[in-house]
N, CA, C and O atoms as a GROMACS GRO file, in nm:
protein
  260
    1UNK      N    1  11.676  11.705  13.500
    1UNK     CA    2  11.722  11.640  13.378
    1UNK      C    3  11.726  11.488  13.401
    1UNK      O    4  11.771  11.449  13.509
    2UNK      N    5  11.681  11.398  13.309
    2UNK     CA    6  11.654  11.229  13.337
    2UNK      C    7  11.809  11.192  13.322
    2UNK      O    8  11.890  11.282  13.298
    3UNK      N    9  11.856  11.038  13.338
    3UNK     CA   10  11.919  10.994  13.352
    3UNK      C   11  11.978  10.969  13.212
    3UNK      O   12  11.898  10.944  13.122
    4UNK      N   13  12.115  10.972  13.185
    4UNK     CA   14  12.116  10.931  13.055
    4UNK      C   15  12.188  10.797  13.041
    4UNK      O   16  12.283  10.757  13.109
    5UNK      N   17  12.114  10.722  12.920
    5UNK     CA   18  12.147  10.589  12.928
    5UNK      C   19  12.271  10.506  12.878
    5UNK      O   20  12.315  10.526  12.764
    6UNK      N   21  12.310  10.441  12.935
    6UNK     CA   22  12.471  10.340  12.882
    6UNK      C   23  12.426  10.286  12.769
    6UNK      O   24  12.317  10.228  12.777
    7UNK      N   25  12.480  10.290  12.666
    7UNK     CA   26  12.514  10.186  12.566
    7UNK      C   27  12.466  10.044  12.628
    7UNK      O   28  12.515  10.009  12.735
    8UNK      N   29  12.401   9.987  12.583
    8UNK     CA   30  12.385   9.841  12.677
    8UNK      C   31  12.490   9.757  12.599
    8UNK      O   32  12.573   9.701  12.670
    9UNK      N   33  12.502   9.736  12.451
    9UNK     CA   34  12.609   9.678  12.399
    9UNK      C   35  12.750   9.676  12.463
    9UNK      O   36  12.817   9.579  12.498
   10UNK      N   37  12.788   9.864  12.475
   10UNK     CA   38  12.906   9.855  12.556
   10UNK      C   39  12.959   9.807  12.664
   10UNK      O   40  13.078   9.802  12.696
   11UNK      N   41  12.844   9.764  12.730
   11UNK     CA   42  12.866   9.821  12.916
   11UNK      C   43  12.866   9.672  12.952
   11UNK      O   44  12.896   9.631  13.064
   12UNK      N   45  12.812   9.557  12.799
   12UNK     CA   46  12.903   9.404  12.806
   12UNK      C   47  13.051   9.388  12.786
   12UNK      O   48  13.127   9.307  12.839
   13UNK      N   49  13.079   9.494  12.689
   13UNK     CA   50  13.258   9.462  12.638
   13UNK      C   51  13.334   9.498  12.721
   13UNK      O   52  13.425   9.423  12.756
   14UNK      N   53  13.314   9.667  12.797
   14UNK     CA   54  13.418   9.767  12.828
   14UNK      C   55  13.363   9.755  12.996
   14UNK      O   56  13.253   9.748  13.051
   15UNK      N   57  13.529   9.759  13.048
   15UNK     CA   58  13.500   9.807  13.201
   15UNK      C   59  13.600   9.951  13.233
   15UNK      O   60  13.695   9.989  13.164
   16UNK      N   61  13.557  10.005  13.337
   16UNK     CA   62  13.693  10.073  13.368
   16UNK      C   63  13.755  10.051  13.509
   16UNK      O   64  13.699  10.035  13.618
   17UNK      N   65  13.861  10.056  13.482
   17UNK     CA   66  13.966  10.051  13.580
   17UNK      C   67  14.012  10.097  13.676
   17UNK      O   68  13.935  10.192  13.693
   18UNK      N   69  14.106  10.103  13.783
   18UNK     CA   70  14.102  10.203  13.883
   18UNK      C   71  14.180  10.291  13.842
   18UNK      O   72  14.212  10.362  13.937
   19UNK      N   73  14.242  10.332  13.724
   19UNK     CA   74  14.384  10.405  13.650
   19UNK      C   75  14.238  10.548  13.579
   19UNK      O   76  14.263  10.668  13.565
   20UNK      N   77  14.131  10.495  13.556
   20UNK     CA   78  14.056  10.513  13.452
   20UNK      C   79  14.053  10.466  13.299
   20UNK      O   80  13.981  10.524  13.218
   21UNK      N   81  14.109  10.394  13.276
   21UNK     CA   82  14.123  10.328  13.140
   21UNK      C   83  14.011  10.223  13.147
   21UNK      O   84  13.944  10.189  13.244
   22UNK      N   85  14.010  10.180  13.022
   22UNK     CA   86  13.897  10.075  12.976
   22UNK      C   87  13.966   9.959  12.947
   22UNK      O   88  14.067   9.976  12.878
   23UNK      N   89  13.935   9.825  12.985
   23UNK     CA   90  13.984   9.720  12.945
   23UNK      C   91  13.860   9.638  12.848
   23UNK      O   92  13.738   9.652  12.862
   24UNK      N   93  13.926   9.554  12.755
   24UNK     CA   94  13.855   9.510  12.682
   24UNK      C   95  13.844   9.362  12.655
   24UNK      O   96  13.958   9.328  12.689
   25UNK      N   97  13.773   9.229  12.608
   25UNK     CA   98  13.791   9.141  12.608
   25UNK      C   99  13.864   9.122  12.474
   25UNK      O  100  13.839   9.205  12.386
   26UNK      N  101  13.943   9.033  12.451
   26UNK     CA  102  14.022   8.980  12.287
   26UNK      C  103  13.958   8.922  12.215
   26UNK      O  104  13.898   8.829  12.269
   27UNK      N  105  13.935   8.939  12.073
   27UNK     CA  106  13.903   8.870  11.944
   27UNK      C  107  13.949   8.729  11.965
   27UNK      O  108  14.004   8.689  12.067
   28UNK      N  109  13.921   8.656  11.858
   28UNK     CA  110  13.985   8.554  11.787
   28UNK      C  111  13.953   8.410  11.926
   28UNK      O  112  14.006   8.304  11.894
   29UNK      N  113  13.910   8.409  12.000
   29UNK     CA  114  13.934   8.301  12.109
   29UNK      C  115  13.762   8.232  12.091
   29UNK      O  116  13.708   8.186  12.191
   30UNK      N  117  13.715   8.233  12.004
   30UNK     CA  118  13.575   8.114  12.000
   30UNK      C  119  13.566   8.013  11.956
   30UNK      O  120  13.504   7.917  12.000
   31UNK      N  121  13.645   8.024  11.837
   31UNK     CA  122  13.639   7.914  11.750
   31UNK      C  123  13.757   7.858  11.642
   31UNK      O  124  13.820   7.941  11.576
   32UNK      N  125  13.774   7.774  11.632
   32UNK     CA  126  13.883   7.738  11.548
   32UNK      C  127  13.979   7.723  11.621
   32UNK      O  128  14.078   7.738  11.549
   33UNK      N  129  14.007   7.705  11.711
   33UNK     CA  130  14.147   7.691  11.816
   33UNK      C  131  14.208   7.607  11.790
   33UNK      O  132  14.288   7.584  11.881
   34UNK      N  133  14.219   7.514  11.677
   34UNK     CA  134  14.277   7.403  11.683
   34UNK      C  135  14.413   7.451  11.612
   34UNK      O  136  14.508   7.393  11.665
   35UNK      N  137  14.441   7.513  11.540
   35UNK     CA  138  14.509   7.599  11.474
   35UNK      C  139  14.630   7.650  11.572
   35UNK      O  140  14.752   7.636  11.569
   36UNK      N  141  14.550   7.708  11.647
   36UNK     CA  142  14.599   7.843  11.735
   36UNK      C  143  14.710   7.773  11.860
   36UNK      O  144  14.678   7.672  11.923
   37UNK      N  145  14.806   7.825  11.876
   37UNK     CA  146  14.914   7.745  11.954
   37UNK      C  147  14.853   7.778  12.126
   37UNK      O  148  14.779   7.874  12.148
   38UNK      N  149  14.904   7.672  12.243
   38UNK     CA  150  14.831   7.714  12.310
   38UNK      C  151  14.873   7.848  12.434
   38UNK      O  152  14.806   7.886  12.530
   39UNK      N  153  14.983   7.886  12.395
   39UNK     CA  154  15.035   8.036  12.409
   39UNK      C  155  14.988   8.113  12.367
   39UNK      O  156  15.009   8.205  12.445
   40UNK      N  157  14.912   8.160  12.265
   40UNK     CA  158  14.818   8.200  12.180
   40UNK      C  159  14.737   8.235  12.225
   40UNK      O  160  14.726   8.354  12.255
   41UNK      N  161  14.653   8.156  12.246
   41UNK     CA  162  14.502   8.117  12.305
   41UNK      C  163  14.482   8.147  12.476
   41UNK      O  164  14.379   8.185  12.533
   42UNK      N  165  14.625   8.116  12.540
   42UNK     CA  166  14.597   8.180  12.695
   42UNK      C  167  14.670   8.310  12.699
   42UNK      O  168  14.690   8.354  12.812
   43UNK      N  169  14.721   8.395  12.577
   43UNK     CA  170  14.762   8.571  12.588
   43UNK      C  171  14.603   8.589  12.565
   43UNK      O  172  14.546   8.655  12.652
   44UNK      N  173  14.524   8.536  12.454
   44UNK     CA  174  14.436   8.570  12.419
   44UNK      C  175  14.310   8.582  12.546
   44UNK      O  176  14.240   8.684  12.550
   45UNK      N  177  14.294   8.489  12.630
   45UNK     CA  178  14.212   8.490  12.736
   45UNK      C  179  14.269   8.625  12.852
   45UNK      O  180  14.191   8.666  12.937
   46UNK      N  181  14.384   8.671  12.842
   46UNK     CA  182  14.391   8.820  12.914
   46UNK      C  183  14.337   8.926  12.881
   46UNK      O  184  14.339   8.952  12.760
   47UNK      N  185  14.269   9.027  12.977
   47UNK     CA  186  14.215   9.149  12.882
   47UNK      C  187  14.320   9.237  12.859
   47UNK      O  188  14.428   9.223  12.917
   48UNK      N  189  14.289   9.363  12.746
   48UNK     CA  190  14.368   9.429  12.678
   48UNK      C  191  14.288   9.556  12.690
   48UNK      O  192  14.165   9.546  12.689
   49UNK      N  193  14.340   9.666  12.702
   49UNK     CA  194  14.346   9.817  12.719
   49UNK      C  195  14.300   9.836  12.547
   49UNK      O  196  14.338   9.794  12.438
   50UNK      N  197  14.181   9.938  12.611
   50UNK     CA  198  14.142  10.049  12.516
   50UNK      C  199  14.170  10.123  12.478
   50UNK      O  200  14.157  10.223  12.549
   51UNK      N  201  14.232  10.146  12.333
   51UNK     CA  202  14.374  10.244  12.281
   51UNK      C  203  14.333  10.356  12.294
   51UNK      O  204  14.211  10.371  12.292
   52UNK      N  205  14.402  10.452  12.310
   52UNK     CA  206  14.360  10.595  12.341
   52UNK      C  207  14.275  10.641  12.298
   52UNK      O  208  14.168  10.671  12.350
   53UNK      N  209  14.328  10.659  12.143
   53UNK     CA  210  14.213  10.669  12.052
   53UNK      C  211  14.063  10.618  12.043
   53UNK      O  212  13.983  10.673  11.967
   54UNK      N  213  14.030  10.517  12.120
   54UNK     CA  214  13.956  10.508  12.103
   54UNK      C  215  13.865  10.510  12.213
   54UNK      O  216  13.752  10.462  12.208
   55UNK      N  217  13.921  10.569  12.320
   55UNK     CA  218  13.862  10.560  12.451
   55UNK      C  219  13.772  10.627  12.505
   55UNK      O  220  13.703  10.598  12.603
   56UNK      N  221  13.772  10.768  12.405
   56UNK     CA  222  13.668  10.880  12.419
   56UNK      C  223  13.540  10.867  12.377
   56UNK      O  224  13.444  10.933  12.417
   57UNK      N  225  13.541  10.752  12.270
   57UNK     CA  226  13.428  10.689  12.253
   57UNK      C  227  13.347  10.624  12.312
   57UNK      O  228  13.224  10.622  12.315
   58UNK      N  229  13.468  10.540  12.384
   58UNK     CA  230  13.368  10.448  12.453
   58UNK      C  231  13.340  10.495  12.585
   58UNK      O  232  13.265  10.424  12.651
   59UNK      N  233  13.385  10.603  12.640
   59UNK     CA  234  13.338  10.729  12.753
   59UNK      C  235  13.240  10.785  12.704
   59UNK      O  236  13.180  10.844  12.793
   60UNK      N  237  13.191  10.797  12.604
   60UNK     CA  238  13.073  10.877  12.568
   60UNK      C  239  12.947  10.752  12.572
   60UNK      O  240  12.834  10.795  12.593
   61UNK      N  241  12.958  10.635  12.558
   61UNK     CA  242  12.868  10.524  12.558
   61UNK      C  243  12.866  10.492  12.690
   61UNK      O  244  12.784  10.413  12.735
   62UNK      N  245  12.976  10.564  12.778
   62UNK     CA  246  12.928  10.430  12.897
   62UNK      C  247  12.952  10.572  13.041
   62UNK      O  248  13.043  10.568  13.124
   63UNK      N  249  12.826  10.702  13.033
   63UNK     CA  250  12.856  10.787  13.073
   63UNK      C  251  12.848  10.780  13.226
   63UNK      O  252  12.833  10.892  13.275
   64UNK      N  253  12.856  10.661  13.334
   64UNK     CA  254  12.854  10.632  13.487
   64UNK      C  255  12.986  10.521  13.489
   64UNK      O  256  13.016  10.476  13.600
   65UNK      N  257  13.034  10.493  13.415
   65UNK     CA  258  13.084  10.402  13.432
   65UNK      C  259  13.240  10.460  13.470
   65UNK      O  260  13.330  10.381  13.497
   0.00000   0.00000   0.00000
């Protein structure tokens, strides 16, 4: 049976962890920052966990990972 292939989209956003969970990069931090307080903007530069819900998904896109 051949290899089956990763999502290439995904396998830029999502990593996994040593827990097995997926971490993800945050929205909102490209543009417009002038706005944005700068507490804001450095929570925003931490990654954030892949909600449960939605994690089975992105296990099905990223099937070595």
């Amino acid at each position: 049976m051949p290899k089956m292939k990763s999502n290439s989209g995904a396998a830029k956003r999502f990593k996994r962890n040593g827990s097995g969970n997926f971490k993800r990069g945050q929205s909102f931090r490209s543009h417009i920052l002038t706005k944005k307080s700068a507490k804001r903007k450095r929570h925003l530069g931490a990654p954030a966990k892949v909600h449960a819900s939605d994690a089975a998904a992105v296990s099905r896109m990223l099937p070595y990972a």
